[in-house]
C-alpha positions as CSV (number, residue, x, y, z in Angstrom):
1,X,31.6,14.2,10.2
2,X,32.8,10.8,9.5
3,X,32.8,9.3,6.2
4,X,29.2,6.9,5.3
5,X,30.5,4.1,3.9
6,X,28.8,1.0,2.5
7,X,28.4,-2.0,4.1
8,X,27.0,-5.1,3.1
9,X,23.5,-6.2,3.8
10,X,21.1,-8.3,2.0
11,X,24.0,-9.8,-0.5
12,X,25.0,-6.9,-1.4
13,X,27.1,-3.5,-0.7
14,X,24.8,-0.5,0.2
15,X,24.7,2.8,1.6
16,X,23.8,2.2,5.1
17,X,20.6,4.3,5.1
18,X,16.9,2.8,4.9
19,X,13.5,4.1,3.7
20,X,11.3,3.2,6.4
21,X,8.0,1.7,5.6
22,X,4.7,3.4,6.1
23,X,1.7,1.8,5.6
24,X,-1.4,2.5,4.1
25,X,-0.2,3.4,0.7
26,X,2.3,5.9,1.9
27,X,5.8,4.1,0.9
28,X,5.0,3.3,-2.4
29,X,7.0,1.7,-4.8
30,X,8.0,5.0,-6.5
31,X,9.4,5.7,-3.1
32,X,11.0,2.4,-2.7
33,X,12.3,2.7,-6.4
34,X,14.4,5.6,-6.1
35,X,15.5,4.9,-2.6
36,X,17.2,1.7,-4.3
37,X,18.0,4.0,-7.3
38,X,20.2,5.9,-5.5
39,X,22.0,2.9,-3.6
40,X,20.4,2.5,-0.2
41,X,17.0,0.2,0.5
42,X,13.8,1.6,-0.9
43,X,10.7,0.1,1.3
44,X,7.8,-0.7,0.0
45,X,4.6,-0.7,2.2
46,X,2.6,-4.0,1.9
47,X,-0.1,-2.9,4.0
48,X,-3.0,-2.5,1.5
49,X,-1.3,-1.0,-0.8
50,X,-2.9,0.3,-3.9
51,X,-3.1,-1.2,-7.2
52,X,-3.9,0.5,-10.3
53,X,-6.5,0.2,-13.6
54,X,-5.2,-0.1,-17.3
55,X,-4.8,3.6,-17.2
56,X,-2.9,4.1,-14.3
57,X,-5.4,5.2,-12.4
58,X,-5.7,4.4,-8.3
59,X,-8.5,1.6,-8.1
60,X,-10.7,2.4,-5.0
61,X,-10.8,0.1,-1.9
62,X,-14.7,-0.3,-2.1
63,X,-16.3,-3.4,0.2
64,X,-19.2,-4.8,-0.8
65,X,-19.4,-8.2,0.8
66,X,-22.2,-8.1,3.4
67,X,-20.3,-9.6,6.3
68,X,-16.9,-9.1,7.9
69,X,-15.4,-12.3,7.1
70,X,-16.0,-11.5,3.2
71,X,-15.2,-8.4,3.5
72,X,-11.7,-9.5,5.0
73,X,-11.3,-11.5,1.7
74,X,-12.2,-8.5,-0.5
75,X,-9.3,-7.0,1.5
76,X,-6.7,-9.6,1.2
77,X,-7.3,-9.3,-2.2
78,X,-7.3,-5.5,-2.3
79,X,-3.3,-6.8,-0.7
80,X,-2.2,-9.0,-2.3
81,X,-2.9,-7.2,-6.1
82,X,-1.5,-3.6,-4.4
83,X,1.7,-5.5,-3.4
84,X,2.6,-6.7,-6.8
85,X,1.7,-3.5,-8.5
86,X,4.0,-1.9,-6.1
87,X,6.8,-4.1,-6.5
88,X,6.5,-3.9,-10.2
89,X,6.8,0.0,-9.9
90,X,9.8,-0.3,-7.4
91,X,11.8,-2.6,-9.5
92,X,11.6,-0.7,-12.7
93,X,12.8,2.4,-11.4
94,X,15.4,1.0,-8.7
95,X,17.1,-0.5,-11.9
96,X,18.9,-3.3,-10.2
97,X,20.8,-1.0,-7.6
98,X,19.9,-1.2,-4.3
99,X,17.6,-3.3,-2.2
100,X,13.9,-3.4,-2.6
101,X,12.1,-4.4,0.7
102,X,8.5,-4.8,1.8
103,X,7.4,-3.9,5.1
104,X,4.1,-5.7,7.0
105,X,2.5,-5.4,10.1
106,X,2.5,-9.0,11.9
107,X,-1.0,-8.0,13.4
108,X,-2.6,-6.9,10.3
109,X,-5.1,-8.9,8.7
110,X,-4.3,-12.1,6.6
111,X,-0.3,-11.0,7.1
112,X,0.7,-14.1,6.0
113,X,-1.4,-15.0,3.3
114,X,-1.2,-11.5,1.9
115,X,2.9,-11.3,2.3
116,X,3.0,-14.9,0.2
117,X,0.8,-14.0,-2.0
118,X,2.6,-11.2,-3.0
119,X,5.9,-12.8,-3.3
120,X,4.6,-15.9,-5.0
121,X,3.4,-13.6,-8.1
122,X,6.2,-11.0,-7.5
123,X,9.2,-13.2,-7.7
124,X,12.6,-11.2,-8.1
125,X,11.1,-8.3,-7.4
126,X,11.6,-8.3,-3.4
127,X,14.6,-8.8,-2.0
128,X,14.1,-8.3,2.0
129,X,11.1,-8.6,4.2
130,X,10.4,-6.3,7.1
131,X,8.3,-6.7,9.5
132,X,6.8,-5.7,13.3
133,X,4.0,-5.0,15.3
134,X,3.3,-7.6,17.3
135,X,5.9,-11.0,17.1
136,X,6.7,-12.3,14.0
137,X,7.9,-15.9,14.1
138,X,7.0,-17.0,11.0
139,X,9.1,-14.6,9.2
140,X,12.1,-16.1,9.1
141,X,9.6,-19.2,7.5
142,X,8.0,-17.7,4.9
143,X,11.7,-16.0,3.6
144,X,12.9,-19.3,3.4
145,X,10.4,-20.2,0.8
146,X,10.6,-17.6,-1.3
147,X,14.6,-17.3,-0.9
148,X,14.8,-13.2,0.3
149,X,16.5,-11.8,3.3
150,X,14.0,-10.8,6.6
151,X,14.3,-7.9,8.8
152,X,12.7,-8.2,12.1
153,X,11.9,-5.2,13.6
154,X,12.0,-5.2,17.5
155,X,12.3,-2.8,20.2
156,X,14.6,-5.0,22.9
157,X,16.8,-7.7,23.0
158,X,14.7,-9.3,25.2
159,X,12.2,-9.8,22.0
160,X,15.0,-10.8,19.4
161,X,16.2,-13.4,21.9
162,X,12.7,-14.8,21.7
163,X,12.3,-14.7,18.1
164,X,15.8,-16.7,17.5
165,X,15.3,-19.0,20.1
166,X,12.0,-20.2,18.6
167,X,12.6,-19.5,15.1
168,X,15.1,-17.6,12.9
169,X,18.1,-19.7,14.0
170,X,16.4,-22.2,11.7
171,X,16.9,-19.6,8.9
172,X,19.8,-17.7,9.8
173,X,21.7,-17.2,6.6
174,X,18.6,-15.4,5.3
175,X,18.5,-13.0,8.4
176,X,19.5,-9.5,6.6
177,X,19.5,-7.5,9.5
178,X,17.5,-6.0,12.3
179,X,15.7,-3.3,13.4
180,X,15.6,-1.7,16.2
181,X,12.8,1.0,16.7
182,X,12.7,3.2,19.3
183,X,9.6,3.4,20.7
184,X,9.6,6.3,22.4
185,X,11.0,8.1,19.0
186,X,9.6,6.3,15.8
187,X,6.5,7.0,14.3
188,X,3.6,4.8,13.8
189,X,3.0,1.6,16.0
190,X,5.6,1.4,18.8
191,X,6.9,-1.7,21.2
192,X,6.6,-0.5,24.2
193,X,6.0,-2.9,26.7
194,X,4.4,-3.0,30.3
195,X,7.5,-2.5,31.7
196,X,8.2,0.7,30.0
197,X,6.8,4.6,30.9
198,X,5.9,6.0,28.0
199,X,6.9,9.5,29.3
200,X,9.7,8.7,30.2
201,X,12.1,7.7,27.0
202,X,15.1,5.8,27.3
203,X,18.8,6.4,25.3
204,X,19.1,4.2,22.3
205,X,22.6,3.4,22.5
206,X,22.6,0.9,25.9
207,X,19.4,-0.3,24.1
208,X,21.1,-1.3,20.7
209,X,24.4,-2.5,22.7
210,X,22.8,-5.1,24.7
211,X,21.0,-5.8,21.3
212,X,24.1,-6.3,19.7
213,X,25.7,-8.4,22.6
214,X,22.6,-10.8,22.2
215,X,23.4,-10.9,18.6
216,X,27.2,-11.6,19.7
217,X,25.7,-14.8,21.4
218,X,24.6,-16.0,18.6
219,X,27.3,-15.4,16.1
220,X,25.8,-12.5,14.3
221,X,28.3,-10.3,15.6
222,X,28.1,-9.2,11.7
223,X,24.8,-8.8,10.7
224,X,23.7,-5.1,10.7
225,X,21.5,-3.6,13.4
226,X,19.3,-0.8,11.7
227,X,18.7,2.1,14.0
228,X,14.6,3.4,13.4
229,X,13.2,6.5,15.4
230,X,14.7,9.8,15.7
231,X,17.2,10.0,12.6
232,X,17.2,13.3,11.2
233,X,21.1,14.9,11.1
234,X,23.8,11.6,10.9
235,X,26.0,14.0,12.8
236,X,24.3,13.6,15.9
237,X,24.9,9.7,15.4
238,X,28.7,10.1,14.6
239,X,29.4,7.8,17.5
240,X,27.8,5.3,16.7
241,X,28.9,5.6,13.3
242,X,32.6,2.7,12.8
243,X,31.8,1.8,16.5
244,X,33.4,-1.0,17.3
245,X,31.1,-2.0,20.1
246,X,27.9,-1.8,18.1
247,X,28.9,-3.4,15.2
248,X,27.6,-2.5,11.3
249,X,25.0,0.3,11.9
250,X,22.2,1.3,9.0
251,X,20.1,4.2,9.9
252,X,16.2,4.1,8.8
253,X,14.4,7.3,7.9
254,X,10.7,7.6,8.4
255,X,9.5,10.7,8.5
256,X,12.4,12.8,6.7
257,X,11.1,10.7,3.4
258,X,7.3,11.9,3.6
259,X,8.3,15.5,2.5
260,X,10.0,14.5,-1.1
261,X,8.7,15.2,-4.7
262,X,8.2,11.8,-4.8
263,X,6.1,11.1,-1.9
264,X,2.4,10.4,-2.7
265,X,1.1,12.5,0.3
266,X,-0.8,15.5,-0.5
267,X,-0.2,19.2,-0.4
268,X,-2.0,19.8,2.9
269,X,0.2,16.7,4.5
270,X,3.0,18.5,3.5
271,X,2.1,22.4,3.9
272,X,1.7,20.6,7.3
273,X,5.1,19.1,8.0
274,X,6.3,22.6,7.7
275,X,4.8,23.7,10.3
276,X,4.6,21.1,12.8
277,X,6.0,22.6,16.3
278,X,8.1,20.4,19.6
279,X,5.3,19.0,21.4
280,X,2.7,18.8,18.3
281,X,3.6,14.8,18.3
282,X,1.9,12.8,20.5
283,X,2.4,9.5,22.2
284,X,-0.8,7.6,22.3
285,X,-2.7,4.2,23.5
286,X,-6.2,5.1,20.9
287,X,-5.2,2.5,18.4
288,X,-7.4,-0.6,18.1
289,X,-4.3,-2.4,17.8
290,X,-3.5,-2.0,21.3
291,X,-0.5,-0.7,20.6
292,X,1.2,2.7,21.3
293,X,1.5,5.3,18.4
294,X,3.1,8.2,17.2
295,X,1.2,10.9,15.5
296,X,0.2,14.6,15.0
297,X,-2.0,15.7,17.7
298,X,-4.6,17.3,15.3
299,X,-8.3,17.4,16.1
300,X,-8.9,13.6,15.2
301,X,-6.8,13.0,18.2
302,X,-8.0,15.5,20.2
303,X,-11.7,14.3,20.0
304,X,-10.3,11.0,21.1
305,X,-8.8,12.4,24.2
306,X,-12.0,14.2,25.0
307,X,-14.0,11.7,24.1
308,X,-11.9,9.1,27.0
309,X,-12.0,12.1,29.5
310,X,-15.6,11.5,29.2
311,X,-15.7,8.3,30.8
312,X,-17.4,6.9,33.9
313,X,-17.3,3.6,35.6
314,X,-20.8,1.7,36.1
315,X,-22.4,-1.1,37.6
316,X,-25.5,-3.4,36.9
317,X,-26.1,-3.5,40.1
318,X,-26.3,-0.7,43.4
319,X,-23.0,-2.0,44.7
320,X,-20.0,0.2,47.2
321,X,-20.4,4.0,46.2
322,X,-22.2,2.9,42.7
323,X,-25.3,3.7,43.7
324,X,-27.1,6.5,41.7
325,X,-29.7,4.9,38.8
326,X,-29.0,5.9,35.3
327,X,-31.1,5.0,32.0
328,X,-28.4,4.1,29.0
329,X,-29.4,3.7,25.4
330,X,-33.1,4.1,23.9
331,X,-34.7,1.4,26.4
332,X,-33.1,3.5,29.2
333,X,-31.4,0.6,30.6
334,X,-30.7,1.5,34.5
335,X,-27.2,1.0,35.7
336,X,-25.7,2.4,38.7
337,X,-22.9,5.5,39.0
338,X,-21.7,7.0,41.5
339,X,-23.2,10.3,42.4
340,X,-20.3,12.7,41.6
341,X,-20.2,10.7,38.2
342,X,-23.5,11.3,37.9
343,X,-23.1,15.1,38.2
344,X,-20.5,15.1,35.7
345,X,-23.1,13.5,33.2
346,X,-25.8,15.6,33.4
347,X,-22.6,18.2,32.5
348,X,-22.1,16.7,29.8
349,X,-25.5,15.9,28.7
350,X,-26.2,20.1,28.9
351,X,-22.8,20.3,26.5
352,X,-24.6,18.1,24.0
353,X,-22.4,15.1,24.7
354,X,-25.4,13.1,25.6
355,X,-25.2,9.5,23.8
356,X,-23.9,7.0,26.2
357,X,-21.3,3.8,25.0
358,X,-20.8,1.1,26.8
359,X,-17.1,0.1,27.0
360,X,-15.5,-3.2,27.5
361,X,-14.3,-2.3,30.9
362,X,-17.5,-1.6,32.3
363,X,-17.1,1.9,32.3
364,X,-19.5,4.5,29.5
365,X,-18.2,6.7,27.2
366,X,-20.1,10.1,26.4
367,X,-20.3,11.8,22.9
368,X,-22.9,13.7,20.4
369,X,-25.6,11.6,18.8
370,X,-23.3,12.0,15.0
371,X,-20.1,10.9,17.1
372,X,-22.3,7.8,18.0
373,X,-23.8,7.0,14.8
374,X,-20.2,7.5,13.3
375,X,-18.9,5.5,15.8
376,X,-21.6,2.5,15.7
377,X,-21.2,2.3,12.0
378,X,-17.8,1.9,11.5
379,X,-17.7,-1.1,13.8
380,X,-20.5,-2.6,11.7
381,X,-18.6,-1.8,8.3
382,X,-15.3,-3.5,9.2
383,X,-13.6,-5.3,6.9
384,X,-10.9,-7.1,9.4
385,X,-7.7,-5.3,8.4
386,X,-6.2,-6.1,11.9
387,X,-5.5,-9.9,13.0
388,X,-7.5,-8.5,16.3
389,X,-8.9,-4.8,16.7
390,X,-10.4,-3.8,20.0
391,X,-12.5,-1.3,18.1
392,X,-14.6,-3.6,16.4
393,X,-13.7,-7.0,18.1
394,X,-13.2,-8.2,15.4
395,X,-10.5,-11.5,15.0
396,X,-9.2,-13.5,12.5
397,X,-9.3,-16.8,14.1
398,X,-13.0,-19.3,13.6
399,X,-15.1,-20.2,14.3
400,X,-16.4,-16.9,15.9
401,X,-14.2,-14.2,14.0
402,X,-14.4,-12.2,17.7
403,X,-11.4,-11.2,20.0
404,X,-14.1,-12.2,22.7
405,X,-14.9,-8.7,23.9
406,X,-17.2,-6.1,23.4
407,X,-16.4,-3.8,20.5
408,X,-14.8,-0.6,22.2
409,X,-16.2,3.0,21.1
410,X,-12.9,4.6,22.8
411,X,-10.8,3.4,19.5
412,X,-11.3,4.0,16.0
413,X,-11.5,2.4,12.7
414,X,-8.1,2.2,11.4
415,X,-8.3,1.5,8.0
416,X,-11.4,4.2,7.2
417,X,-8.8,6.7,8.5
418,X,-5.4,5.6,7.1
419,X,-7.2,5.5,3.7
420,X,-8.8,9.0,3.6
421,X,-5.5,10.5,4.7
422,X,-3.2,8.9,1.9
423,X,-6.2,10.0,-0.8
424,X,-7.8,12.8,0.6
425,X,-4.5,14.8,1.6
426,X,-4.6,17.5,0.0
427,X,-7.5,18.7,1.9
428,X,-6.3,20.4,5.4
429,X,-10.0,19.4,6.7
430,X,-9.1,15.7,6.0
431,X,-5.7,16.0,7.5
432,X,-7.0,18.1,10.7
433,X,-9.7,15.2,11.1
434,X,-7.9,11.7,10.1
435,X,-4.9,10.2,12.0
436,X,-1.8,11.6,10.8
437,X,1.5,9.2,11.9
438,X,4.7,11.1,12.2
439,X,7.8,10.6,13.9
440,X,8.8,12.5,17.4
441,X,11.6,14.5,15.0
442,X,8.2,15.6,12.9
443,X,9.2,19.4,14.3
444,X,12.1,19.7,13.0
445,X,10.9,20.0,9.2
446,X,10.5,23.9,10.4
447,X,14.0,24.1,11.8
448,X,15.9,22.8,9.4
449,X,17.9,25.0,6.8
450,X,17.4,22.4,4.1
451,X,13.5,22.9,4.1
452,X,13.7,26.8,4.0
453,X,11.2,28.5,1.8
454,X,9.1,25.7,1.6
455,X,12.0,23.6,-0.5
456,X,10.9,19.8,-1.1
457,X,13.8,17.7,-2.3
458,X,13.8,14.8,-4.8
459,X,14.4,11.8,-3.2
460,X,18.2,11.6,-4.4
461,X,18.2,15.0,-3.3
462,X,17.7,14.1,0.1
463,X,19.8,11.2,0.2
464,X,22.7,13.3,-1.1
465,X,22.0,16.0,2.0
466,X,21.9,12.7,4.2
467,X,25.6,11.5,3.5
468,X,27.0,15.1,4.2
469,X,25.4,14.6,7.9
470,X,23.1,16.8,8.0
């Protein structure tokens, strides 16, 4: 195995190994702290992260305003004070080694205002900005204010040539580094675009080479690419490891930081890990951000499969093979379906799946009267934690606050979820039932020697076990 050696990033020499961020409340800044502790970048999640009462204690995410646009202020409140609480923690036990970096989601709600509010009230406390989902121009803007290094995270060179084009040259003695996520291997919210199967994944290395080359056209021939998705043993990226045709390599770790001593997740979370087979992670389009994602196929997942399997088109009008009348909702509103569709209905109907939801793409959706009262409130108790969710259609932007589009029962309420797993984990029935992000490498928690007999390491523990390759 070659030899991991520092290289510089941010200002500064550092192991070339990353926490990667995972939001809600997941990378904490007791994570981030002894990441940096032990000389490589701790991150930070600023995706409503928690903050905490005079005794330490977790202060509950509770809305009270009684519409969605003051409800999105109680969150980006909820933000901004759970960023600098975090940032405090990280800093005090990093104890000026390493990096410290926050990671956002471009599409979440208030992204900007929450990422500068944080930094304006966290000053020397951050020292790099990461940041994806969706296409952040403004980074590179908003570092430049506050003086800290940004880390784009894209999955192409196609995308980073956009970005610089329109924006970070402006700011290009600030750009840290950048990341590349896979996104057929990362977990959480992946890039893949229209032009990309999702079953069928694509080798990194060409990918990050003609990412480098871009970089090469642009005189950043030495700023670091950080490889995301898929990192477990550093042996099986010995090649790319001094090469001189990709250039200074970091490596970010996801999902191998979720099972340490410091990680906040529960006991169920990570009884799970363990256990967690090839095949039990699965590729997705459910999330109301439109994007792909990673994560355990438990029975949260499952029910939204089942749930989009039952699914007919429909018409308002006897039009082509749409022909057979059908009453929807408690007016029975006739629409039209064709007459196979219609059989497969009353199938479900007998099964008890017998509430109908319209979709936005004129098609209904078919599940138990609790699944649509579940369903129906959690699109009226939004709070806006996305810039735009297709589940609630809810958006940002006035006048309207509206993505324009019916709300869509085939997604889910994103934040509801994210919260009860990173408070509620040590309950299986919460895990089994909640969206559980992971990694495609999840599986390989069971297979590998270092976990055996249920061992969870410290974090320096596992950094240590990192730079021997394995």
């Amino acid at each position: 195995m070659r030899a991991i050696n520092a290289i510089r990033m941010g200002g500064m020499e550092l192991l070339p190994l990353v926490e990667g961020g995972k939001g809600v409340a997941i990378s904490t800044g007791i994570t981030a702290g002894h990441w940096a502790a032990s000389g490589a970048v701790g991150t930070m999640s600023a995706v409503n992260a928690d903050s905490y009462d005079a005794d330490g204690r977790i202060i509950p995410q509770v809305y009270s305003g009684r519409t969605r646009r003051e409800r999105h202020e109680e969150l980006i409140r909820y933000a901004i004070a759970g960023g600098i609480a975090q940032a405090r923690r990280a800093y005090e036990i990093a104890g000026g080694k390493g990096r410290i970096h926050a990671n956002i989601l471009w599409e979440m709600g208030g992204a900007e205002r929450v990422i500068t509010g944080i930094l304006e009230q966290a000053r020397g406390l951050i020292n790099g900005l990461t940041c994806g989902a969706g296409m952040p121009y403004r980074l590179s803007e908003i570092a430049a204010r506050f003086n800290v290094h940004y880390y784009p995270i894209v999955s192409s060179a196609r995308a980073f040539n956009a970005l610089w084009k329109r924006a970070y040259n402006k700011a290009a003695s600030l750009l840290g580094g950048v990341v590349y996520e896979d996104p057929w291997l990362a977990g959480g919210h992946n890039g893949l675009s229209n032009s990309e199967d999702p079953a069928r994944p694509e080798d990194p290395f060409p990918r990050v080479l003609a990412l480098r080359q871009t970089m090469r056209g642009f005189g950043l021939g030495d700023t670091p690419i950080i490889m995301a998705g898929g990192v477990w043993w550093l042996e099986e990226w010995e090649h790319w490891i001094d090469n001189a045709d990709l250039g200074p390599i970091a490596f970010q770790f996801g999902t191998r930081p979720l099972l340490t001593q410091e990680s906040p997740i529960g006991d169920a979370w990570k009884r799970k890990l363990l256990t967690l087979k090839k095949g039990d992670i699965f590729l997705n389009h459910f999330s109301p951000t439109g994007f792909y994602s990673s994560a355990v196929n438990n029975a949260f997942l499952q029910e939204l499969r089942d749930r989009n399997e039952r699914q007919v088109a429909y018409s308002a009008e006897p039009v082509g093979e749409h022909q057979a009348p059908y009453g929807v909702g408690p007016r029975q509103r006739i629409v039209y379906l064709a007459p196979a569709d219609l059989a497969h209905v009353r199938a479900w109907e007998a099964a008890g799946f017998s509430e109908a939801l319209r979709t936005p793409d004129s098609t209904l959706i078919f599940v138990t009267p609790e699944m649509a009262r579940e369903i129906l409130a959690d699109q009226v108790a939004c709070m806006g934690c996305l810039s735009q969710c297709r589940f609630s259609n809810w958006a940002q932007t006035e006048p309207a606050f509206s993505n324009g589009r019916k709300a869509d029962p085939r997604s889910f309420c994103i934040q509801k979820t994210l919260q009860a797993v990173a408070h509620a984990s040590d309950s299986d029935e919460v895990m089994e039932n909640n969206l559980m992000f992971s990694g495609h490498n999840g599986f390989r928690f069971a297979i590998d020697p270092f976990y055996s007999n249920g061992f969870i390491p410290t974090v320096r523990q596992l950094v240590e076990r990192i730079l021997t390759g394995r």
